[in-house]
C-alpha positions as CSV (number, residue, x, y, z in Angstrom):
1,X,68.9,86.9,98.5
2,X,71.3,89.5,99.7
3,X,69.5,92.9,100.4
4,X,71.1,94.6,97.4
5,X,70.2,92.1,94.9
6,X,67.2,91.7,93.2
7,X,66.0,90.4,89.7
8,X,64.8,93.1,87.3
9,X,61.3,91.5,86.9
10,X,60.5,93.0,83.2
11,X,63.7,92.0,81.7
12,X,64.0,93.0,78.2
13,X,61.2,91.4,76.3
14,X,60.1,93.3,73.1
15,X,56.4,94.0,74.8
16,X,59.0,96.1,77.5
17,X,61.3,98.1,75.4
18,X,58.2,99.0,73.5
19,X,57.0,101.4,76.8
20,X,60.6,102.4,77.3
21,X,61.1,103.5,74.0
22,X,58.0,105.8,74.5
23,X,59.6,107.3,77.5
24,X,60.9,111.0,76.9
25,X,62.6,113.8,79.3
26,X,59.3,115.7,78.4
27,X,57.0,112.7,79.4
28,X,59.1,111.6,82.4
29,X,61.4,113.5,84.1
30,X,59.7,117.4,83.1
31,X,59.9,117.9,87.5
32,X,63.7,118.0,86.9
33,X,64.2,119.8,83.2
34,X,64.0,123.1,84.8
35,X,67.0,122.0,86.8
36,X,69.4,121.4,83.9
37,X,71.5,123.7,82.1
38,X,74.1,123.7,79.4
39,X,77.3,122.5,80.8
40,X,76.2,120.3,83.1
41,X,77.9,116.7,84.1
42,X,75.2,114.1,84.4
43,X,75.0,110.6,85.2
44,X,71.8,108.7,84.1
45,X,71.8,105.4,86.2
46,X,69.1,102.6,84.5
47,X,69.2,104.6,81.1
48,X,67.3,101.3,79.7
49,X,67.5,101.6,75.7
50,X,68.6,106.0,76.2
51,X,65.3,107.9,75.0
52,X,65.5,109.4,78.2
53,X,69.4,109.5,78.3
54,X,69.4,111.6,74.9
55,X,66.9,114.3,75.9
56,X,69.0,115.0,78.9
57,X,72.3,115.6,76.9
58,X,70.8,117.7,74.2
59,X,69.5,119.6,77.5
60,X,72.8,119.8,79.4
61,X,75.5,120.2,76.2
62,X,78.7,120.8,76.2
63,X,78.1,119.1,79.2
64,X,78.4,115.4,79.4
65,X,76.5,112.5,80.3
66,X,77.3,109.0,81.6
67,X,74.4,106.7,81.1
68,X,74.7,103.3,82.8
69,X,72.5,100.2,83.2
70,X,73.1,97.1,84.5
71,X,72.1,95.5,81.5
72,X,74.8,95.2,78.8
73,X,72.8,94.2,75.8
74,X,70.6,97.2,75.7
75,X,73.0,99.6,76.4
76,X,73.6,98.5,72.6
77,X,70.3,100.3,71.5
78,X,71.1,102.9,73.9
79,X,74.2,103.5,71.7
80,X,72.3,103.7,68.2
81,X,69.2,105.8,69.9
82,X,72.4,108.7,70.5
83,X,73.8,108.5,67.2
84,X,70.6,108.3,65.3
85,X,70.0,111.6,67.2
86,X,73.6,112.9,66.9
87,X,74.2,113.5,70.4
88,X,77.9,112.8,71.0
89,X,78.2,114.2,74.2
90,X,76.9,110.9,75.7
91,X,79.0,107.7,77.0
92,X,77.5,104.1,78.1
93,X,78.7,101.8,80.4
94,X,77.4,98.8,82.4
95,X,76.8,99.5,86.9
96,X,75.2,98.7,89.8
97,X,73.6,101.1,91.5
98,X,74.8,100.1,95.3
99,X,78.4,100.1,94.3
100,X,78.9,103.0,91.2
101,X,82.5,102.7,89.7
102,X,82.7,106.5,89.8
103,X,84.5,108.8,92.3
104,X,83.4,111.1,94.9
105,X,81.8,114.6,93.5
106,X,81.8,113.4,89.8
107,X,78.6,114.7,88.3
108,X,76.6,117.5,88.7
109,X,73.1,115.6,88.7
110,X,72.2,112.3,89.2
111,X,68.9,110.8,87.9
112,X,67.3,107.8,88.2
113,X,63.9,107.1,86.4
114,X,61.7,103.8,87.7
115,X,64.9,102.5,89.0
116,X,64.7,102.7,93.0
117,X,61.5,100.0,92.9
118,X,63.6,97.4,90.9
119,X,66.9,97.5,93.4
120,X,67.2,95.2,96.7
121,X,68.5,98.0,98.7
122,X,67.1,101.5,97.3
123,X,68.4,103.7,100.1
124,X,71.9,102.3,99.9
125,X,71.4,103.2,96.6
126,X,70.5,106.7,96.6
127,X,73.4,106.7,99.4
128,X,76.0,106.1,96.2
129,X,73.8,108.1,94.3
130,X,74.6,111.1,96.4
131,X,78.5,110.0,97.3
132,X,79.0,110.3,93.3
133,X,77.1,113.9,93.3
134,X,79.2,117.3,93.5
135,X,78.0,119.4,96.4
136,X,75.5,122.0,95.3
137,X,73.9,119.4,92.5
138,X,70.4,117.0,92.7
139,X,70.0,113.5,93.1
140,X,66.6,113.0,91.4
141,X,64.4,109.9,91.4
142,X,60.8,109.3,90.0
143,X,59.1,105.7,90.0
144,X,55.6,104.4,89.6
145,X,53.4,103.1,92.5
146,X,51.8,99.9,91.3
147,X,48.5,99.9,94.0
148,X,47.7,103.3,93.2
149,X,47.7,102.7,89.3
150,X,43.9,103.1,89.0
151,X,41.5,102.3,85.6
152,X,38.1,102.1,84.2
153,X,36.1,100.4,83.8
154,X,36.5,97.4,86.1
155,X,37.0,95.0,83.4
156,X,37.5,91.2,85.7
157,X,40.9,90.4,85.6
158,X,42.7,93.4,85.8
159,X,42.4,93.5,89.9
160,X,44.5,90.2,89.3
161,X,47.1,92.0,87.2
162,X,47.8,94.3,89.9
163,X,47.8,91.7,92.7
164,X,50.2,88.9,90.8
165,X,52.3,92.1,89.6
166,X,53.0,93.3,93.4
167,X,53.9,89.4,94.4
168,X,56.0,88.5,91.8
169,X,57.9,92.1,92.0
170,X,58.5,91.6,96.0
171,X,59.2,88.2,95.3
172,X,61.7,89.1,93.3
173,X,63.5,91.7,96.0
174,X,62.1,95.0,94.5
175,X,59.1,97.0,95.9
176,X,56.4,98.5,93.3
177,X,55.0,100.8,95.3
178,X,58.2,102.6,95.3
179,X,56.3,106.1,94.4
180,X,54.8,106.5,97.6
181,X,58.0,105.9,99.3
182,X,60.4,107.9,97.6
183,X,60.5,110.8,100.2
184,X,61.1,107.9,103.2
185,X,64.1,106.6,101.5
186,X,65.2,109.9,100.6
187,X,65.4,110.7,104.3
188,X,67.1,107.8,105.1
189,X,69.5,108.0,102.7
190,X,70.4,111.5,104.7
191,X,69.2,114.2,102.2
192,X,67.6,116.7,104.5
193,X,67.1,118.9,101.5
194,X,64.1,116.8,99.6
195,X,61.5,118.5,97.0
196,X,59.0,115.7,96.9
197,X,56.3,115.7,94.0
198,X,53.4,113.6,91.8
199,X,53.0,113.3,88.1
200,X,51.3,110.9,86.1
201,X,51.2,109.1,82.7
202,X,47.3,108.6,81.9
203,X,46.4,106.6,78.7
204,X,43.1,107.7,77.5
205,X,42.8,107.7,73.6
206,X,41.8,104.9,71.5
207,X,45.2,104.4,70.3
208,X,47.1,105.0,73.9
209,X,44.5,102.1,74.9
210,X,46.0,99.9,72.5
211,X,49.4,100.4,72.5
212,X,49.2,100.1,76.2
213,X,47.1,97.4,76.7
214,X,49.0,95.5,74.1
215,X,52.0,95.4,75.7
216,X,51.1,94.8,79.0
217,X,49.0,92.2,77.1
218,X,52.2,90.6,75.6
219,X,54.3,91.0,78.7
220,X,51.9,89.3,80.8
221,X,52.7,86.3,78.7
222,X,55.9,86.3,76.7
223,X,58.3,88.3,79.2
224,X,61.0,87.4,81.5
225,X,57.8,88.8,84.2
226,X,55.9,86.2,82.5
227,X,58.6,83.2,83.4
228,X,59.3,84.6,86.5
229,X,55.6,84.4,88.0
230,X,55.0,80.9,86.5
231,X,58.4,79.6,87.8
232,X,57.8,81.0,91.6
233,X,54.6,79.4,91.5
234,X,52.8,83.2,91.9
235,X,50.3,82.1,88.8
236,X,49.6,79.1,85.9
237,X,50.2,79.9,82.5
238,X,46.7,79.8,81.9
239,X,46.3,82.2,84.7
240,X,48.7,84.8,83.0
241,X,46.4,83.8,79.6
242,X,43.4,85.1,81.0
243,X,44.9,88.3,82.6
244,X,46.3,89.3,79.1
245,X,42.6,88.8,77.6
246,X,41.5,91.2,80.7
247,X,44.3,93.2,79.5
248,X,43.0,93.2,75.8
249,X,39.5,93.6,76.9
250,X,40.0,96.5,78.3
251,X,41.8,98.2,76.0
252,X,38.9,97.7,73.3
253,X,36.5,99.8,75.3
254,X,36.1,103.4,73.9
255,X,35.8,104.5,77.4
256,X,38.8,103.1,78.8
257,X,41.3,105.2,81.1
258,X,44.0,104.3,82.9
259,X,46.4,106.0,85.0
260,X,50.1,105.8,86.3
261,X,51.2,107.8,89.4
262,X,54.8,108.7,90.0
263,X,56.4,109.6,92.7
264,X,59.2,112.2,92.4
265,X,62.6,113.8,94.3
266,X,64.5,116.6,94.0
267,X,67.6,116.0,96.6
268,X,69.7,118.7,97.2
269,X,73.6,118.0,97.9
């Protein structure tokens, strides 16, 4: 496939809107909150279903932000998350990252959340990222890193969650452990003015086990990741069965923990 393609290997299943739904500016971007300010233009590119994309323009009104996705159908939900929250200083439209229908020095900030390990080509697309930012603003990116996601207890299973995960993901032209590479495409991109940083989601109480077990559980088997490894002959269905049981397993233990690491950039302009 061209470099700048690749397949969005979650798609949008239930079992994935349910984590993005979670996701808040608090929760996952708070490395770039104490970067915004009222008045601000921002341009939130992969907003997903806008939990994310409403925090930020509560943050930055009267400024405005432009959340895009190259989805079209959740940019829908994205639309009622903004005005069940009455933030009307919010627009939605449909882009690709590599080629962003904006011009030169349009926003302020630009910001990206677990967007970079999905894209074919993620330094041409913090290079449009930048061209689209005024001089004196951020480009800021944050993404998980799939072989440092770490858990206990060993429950068998879960190893070959990880390992199918990072196959099918490349296989599919992204790159999972996108965390740990942030600051290297950063560089590339030509940002000499990088903040790099580490946060992480960790999922430790009885009922963060089971929410995210469960739909991990449920996307191991019912999501477009699901199809996707069984159709590029990376697993059997039965295969994917038995994962989401390890999946489930785990998530019954009273001792269970797992954690998330993200990578994270603050690129000046």
């Amino acid at each position: 496939m061209p470099k700048e393609t690749a397949v969005y290997t979650h798609g949008h299943h239930e079992s994935v809107l349910r984590s993005h739904r979670w996701r808040t500016a608090a929760n996952s971007a708070a490395y770039l909150i104490g970067e915004l300010r009222p008045g601000l233009d921002v341009l939130d590119v992969g907003c997903g279903p806008g939990t994310i994309t409403a925090d930020l323009a509560a943050l930055v009104a009267p400024g405005r932000v432009t959340a895009v996705d190259a989805a079209d159908d959740v940019l829908d939900e994205a639309r009622e998350v903004a005005a069940e929250r009455g933030v009307d200083n919010v627009e939605f439209a449909v882009a690709d990252v590599h080629a962003l229908d904006f011009p030169d020095d349009s926003f302020d900030v630009v910001h990206a959340h677990q967007v970079l390990q999905h894209v074919g080509d993620p330094v041409r697309a913090l290079r449009e990222m930048r061209r689209v930012c005024r001089p004196g603003g951020i480009v800021a990116a944050r993404d998980s890193d799939y072989a440092a996601m770490t858990w206990f207890p060993e429950v068998p299973g879960m190893d070959e969650w990880q390992q199918l995960y990072g196959r099918v993901a490349r296989a599919n032209g992204g790159e999972p452990d996108a965390g740990r590479r942030l600051l290297s495409w950063a560089r590339s991109a030509g940002f000499t003015d990088v903040r790099a940083s580490a946060t992480a989601w960790c999922f430790a109480t009885a009922e963060e086990r089971a929410w995210w077990s469960g739909l991990w559980a449920d996307r191991t088997t019912s999501s477009v990741y699901a199809r996707l490894a069984v159709e590029g002959g990376h697993a059997r269905a039965e295969e994917l069965g038995a994962i989401a049981g390890a999946w489930r397993e785990w998530g019954g233990r009273d001792d269970a923990w797992f954690m998330v690491p993200h990578g994270e950039v603050l690129c000046g302009v």
